[in-house]
KOLBAMAR-341334 format. One record per residue (C-alpha): x, y negated, z. Coordinates in Angstrom, 1 decimal, decimal comma, m for minus. Each point is the difference from the previous one (the first is absolute). Layout:
<rs>
R   east  north     up
R      X      Y      Z
...
</rs>
This chain:
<rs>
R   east  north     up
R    0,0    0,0    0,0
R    0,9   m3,9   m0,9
R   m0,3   m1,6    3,5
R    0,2   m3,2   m1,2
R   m2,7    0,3   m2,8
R   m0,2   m2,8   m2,3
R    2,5   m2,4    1,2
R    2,8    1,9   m1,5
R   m2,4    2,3   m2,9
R    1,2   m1,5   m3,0
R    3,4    0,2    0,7
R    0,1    3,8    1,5
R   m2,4    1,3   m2,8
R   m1,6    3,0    1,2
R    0,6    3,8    0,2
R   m2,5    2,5   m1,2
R    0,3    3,7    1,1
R   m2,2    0,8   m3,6
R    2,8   m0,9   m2,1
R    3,2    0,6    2,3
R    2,0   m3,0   m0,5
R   m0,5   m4,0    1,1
R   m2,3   m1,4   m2,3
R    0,6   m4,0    0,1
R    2,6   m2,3    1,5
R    2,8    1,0    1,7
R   m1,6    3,4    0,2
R    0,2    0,0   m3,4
R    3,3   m1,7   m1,1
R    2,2    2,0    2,7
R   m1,9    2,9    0,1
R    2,9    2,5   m0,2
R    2,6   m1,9    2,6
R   m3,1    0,5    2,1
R   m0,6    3,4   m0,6
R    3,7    0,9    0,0
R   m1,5    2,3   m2,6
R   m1,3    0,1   m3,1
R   m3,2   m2,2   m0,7
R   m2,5    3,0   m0,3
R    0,6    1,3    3,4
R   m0,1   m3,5    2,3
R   m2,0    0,1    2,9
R    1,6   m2,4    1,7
R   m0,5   m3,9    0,5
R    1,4   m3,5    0,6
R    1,5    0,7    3,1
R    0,9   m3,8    1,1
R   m3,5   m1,4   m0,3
R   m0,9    3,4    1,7
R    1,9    0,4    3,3
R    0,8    3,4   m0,2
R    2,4    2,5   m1,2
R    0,1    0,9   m3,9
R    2,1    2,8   m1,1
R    0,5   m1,6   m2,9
R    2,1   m3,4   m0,7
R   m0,9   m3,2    1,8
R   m0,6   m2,8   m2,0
R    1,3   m3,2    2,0
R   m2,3   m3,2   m1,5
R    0,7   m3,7    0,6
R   m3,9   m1,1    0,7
R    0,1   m1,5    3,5
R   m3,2    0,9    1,5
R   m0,8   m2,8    1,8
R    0,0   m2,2   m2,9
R   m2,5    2,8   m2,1
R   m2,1   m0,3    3,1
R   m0,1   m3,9   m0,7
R   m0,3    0,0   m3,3
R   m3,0    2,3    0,7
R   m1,4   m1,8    2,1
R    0,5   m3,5   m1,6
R   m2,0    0,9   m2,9
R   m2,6    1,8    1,7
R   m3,2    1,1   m1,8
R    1,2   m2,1   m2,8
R    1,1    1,6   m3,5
R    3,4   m0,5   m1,0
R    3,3    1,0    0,6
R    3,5   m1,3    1,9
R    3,5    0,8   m0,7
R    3,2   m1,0    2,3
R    3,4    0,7   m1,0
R    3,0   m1,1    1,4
R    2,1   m2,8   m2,8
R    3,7    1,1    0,5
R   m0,6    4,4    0,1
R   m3,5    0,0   m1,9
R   m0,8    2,5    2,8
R   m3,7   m0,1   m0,1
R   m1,6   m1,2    3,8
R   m3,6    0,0   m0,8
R   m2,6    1,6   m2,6
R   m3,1    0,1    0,7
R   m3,3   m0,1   m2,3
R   m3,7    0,3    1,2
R   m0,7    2,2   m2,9
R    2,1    2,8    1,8
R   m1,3    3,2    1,2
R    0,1    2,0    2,9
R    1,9    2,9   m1,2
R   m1,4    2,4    2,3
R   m3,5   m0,6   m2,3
R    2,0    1,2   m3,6
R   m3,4    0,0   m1,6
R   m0,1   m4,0    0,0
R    1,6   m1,6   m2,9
R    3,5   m1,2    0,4
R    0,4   m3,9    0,4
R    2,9   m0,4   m2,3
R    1,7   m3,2   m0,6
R   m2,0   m2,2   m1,6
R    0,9   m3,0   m2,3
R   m1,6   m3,3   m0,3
R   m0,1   m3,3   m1,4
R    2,9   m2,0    2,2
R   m1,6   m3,2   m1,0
R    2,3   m2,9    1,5
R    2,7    1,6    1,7
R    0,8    1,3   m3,7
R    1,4   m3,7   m0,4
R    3,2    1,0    2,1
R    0,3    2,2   m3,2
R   m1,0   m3,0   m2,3
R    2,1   m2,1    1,9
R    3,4    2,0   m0,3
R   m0,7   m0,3   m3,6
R   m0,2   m3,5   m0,5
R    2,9   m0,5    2,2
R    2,7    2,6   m1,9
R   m1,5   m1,9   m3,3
R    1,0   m3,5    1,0
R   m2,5   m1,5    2,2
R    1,0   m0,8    3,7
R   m2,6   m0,6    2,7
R    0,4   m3,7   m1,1
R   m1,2    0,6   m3,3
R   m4,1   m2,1   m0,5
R   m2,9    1,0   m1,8
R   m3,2   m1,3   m0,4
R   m2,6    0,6    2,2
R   m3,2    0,4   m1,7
R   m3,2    1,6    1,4
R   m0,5    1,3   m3,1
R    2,6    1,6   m2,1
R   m0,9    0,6   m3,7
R    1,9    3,2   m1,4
R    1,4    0,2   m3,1
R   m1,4    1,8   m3,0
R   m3,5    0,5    1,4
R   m3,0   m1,8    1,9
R    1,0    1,2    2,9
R    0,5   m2,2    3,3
R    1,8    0,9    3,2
R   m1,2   m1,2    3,0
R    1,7   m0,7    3,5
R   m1,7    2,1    3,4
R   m1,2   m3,4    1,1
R   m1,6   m0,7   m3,1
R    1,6   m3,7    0,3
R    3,8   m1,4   m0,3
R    2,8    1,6    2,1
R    0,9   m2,6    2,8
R    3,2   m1,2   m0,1
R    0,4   m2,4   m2,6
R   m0,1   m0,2   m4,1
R    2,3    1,2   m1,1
R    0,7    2,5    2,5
R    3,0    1,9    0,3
R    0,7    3,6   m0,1
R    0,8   m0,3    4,2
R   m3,5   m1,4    1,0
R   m1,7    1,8   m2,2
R    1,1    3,1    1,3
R   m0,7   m1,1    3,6
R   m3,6   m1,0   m1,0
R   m0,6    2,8   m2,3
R   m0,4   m1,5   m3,2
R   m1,6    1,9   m3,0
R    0,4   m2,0   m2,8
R    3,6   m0,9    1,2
R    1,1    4,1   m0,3
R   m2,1    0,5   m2,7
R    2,2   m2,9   m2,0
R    3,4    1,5    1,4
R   m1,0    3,2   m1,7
R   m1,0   m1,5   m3,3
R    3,0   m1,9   m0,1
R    2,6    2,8    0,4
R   m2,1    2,5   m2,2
R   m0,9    3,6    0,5
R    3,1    1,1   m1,1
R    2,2   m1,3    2,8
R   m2,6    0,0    2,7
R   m0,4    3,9   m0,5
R    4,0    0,1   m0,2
R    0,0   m1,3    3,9
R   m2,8    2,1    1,5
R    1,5    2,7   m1,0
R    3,2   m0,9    2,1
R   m2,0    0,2    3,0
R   m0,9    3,9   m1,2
R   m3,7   m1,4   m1,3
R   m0,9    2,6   m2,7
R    2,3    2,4    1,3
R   m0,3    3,4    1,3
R    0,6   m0,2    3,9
R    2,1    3,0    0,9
R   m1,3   m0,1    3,5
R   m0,8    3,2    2,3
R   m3,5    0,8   m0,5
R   m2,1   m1,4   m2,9
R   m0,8   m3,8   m1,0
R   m1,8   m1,6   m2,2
R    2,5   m2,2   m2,5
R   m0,4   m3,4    0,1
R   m0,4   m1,7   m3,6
R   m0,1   m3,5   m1,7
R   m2,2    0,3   m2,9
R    2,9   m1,9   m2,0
R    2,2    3,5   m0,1
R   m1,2    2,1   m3,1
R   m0,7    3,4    0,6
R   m0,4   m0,4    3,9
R   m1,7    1,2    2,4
R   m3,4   m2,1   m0,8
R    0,5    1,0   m3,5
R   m0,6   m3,3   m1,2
R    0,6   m0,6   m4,1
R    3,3   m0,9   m0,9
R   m1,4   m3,9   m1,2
R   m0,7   m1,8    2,8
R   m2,1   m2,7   m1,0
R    1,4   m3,9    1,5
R   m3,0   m0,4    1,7
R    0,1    3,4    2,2
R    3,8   m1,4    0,5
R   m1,0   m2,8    2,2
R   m2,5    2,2    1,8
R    3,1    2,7    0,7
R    1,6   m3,1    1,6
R   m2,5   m0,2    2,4
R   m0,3    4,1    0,4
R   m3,4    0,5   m1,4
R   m0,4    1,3   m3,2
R    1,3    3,6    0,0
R    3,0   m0,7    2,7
R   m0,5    3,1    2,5
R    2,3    0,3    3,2
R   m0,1    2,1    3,0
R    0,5   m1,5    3,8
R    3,5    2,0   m0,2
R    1,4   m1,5   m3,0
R   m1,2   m3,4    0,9
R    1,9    0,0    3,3
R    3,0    1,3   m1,9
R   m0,5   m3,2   m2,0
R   m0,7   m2,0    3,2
R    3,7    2,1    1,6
R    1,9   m0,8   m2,8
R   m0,8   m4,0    0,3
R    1,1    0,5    3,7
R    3,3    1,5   m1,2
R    1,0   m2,7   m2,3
R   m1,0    2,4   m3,9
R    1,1    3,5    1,4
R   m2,6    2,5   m0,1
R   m0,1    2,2    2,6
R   m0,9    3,6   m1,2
R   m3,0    1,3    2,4
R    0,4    3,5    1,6
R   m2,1    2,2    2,4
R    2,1    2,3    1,1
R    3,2   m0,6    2,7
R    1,1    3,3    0,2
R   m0,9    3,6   m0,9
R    1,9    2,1    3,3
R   m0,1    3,8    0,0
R   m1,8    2,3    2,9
R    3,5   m0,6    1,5
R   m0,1   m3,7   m0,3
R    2,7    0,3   m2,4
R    0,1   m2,8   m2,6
R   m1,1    1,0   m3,6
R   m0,2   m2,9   m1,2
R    0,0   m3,6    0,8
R   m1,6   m3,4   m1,7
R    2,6   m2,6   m1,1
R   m1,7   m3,7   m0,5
R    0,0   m1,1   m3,7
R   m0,6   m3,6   m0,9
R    0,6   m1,2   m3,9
R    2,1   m3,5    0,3
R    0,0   m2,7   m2,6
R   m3,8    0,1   m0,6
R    0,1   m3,6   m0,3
R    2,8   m3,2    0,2
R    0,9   m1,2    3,3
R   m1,9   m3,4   m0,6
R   m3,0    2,4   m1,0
R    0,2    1,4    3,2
R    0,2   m3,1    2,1
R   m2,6   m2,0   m1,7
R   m2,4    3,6    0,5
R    0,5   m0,3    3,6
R   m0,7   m3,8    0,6
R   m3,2    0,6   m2,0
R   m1,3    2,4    2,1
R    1,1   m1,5    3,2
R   m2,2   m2,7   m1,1
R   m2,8    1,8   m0,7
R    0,3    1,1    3,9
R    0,6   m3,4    1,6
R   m1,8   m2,6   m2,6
R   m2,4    1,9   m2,1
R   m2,2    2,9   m0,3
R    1,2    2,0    2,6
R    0,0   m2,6    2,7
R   m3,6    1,9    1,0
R    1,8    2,5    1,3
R    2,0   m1,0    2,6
R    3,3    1,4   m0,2
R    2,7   m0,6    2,8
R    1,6   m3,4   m0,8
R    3,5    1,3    1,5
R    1,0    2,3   m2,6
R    0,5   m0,3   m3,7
R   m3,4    1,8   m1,6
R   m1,1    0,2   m3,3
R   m3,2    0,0   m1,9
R   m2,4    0,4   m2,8
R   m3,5   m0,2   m0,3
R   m2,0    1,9   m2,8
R   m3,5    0,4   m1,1
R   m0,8    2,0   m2,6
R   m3,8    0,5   m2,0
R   m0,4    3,6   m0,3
R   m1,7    0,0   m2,9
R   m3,4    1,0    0,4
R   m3,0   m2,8    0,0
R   m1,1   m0,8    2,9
R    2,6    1,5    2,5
R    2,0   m1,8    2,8
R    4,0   m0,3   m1,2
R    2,5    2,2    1,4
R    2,9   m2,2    2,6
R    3,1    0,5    0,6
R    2,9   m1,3    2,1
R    3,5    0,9   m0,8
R    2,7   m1,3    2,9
R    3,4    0,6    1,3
R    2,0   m0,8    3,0
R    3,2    1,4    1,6
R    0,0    4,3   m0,3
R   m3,1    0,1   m1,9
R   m2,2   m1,1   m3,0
R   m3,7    1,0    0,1
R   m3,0   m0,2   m2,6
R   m3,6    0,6    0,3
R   m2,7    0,2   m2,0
R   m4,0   m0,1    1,9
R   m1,9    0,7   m3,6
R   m3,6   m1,8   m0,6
R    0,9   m2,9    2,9
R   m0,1    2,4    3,1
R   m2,2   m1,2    2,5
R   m0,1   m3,2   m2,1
R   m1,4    0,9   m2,6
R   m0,3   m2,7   m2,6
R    1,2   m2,7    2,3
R    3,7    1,8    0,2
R    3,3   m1,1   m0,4
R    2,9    2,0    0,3
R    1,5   m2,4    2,8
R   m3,1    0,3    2,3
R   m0,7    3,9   m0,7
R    3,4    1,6   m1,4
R    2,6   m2,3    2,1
R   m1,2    0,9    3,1
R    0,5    3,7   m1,0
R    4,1   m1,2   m1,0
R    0,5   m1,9    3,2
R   m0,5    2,7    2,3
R    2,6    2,2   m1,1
R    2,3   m2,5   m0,3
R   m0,4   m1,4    3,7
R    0,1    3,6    1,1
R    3,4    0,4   m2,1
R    0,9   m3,3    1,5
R   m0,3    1,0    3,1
R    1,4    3,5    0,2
R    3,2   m1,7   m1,7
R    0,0   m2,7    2,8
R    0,2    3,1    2,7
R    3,3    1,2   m1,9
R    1,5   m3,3    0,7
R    2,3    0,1    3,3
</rs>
């Protein structure tokens, strides 16, 4: 039995005695090291979430349990799904979606990981872009509440429905603090498919994730031949929507903290891993995870200019809803994304980092919100408890 049910289903998987062998998750992905047989004959299980002795191979993860138990409990009887992951090993800290299963019920469906619509914390994405293609944070733009695109009838529309604050022209910095739409969607156009789809990919966007149970990849709609299967002609006009990731942009709460860790770590991508340590019955070590980050993602001035942008997001802009400590360097980024379908409340998100950890969550359809959501009043809060509990338990290892 899985004593700890659904807080840690989706990352166990579940074992069936009908087929002999684990049949999601970790069950599934180290089947044989847990075994220490072949597949066809396992009967045993993960023995660290357990308690108890396994035969077989233990499987040492880096999840801390108390900030599952968090993350759990942040979102509540909301949809969605959190991810935490530590920016300098890419060990992952949290994962947690309220799609999960218990797995001691196999006959429920399995709450894989989903993808959605990032909506505006895409524009760190779009952002990164415009930067390695010549703008800085400096760089103005008009500020229209209306922005015709090119070669159709089509008009994009801020979330406010009126001008961004800040000023006309307003610059790439404050319109990334106040969440501009027609600012991103013009940083996009400008650069061009081409290059914008070069950048995401740096971040591992469109890419599969070789990570230790199965994921959903992330896409941009830009790549040809991704993930959302998207024709290779990307129309201008579905360009400008991209840079505001709507359209067909798709990312999961893992890979946007990975894209929230790597701004935290000045362009290097930390590769995200599950499993510490795989220890025989003996507690002998069979193998052992080395952290893997991918440097020069992104210049150095890139990097810094990232940072600022999202610090101000945190102290001066969207984010200052949710109330982060003012003593430590955290940052931010908003996001609300339509889903699509008429007539339903947008999916929000809140990606953040701060010292040890970057964090993203996703509440789909506004949470307890509903319609009157943002990602700073329903997702942010969900950030900003792991990080204070990270926070803290790194203040205790101070002498």
């Amino acid at each position: 039995m899985y004593p700890e049910k659904n807080l840690f289903g989706h990352i166990t998987g579940y074992y069936t005695n009908s087929v002999f062998c684990g049949s999601a998750g970790l069950e599934s992905s180290y089947d044989a090291y847990l075994a220490g047989r072949e597949p066809a004959t396992s009967t045993n299980f993960v023995d660290q979430l357990l308690g108890r002795k396994n035969p077989g191979n233990t499987l040492q993860i880096t999840i801390d349990p108390k900030l599952q138990q968090i993350a759990a409990r942040a979102l509540g009887n909301q949809r969605g799904a959190v991810a935490a992951i530590d920016p300098d090993t890419g060990a992952v800290l949290a994962l947690y979606s309220s799609t999960t299963y218990d797995p001691n019920l196999i006959t429920k469906p399995l709450g894989d990981g989903c993808i959605y619509p990032p909506g505006s914390t895409f524009k760190i994405v779009t952002a990164t872009a415009g930067l390695e293609n010549g703008m800085t944070r400096f760089t103005s733009f008009p500020n229209p509440s209306v922005l015709r695109l090119p070669q159709t009838n089509q008009v994009l529309r801020n979330f406010t429905g009126g001008v961004c604050p800040r000023g006309n022209p307003i610059t790439m910095l404050n319109a990334f603090e106040v969440s501009c739409d027609t600012t991103f969607a013009q940083v996009a156009l400008r650069i061009g498919i081409d290059k914008f789809a070069s950048v995401a990919q740096r971040y591992g966007i469109d890419k599969s994730l070789n990570f230790d149970i199965a994921a959903a990849k992330s896409c941009m709609d830009a790549v040809p031949g991704g993930a959302c299967n998207v024709p290779p002609q990307v129309p201008r006009p579905q360009t400008a929507y991209s840079g505001i990731g709507q359209f067909n942009v798709r990312m999961t709460a893992l890979q946007m903290a990975v894209v929230g860790a790597t701004v935290e770590n000045n362009g290097k991508v930390p590769h995200p891993y599950l499993v510490q340590r795989i220890l025989s019955p003996d507690n002998g070590l069979i193998k052992n995870t080395a952290p893997s980050l991918s440097g020069g993602v992104y210049s150095d001035a890139t990097a810094s200019a990232l940072r600022a942008m999202m610090i101000g997001v945190v102290k001066n802009g969207t984010g200052t809803v949710v109330g982060f400590p003012r003593n430590v360097t955290i940052g931010g980024k908003t996001g609300t994304a339509e889903v699509g379908i008429k007539g339903e409340p947008p999916d929000v998100w809140f990606v953040a980092w701060a010292p040890h950890i970057a964090v993203a969550a996703i509440v789909e359809n506004g949470g307890r919100l509903g319609r009157n959501a943002t990602g700073g009043k329903v997702a942010g809060p969900i950030t900003k408890a792991l990080i204070v509990q990270v926070l803290a338990d790194e203040k205790k290892k101070t002498p």
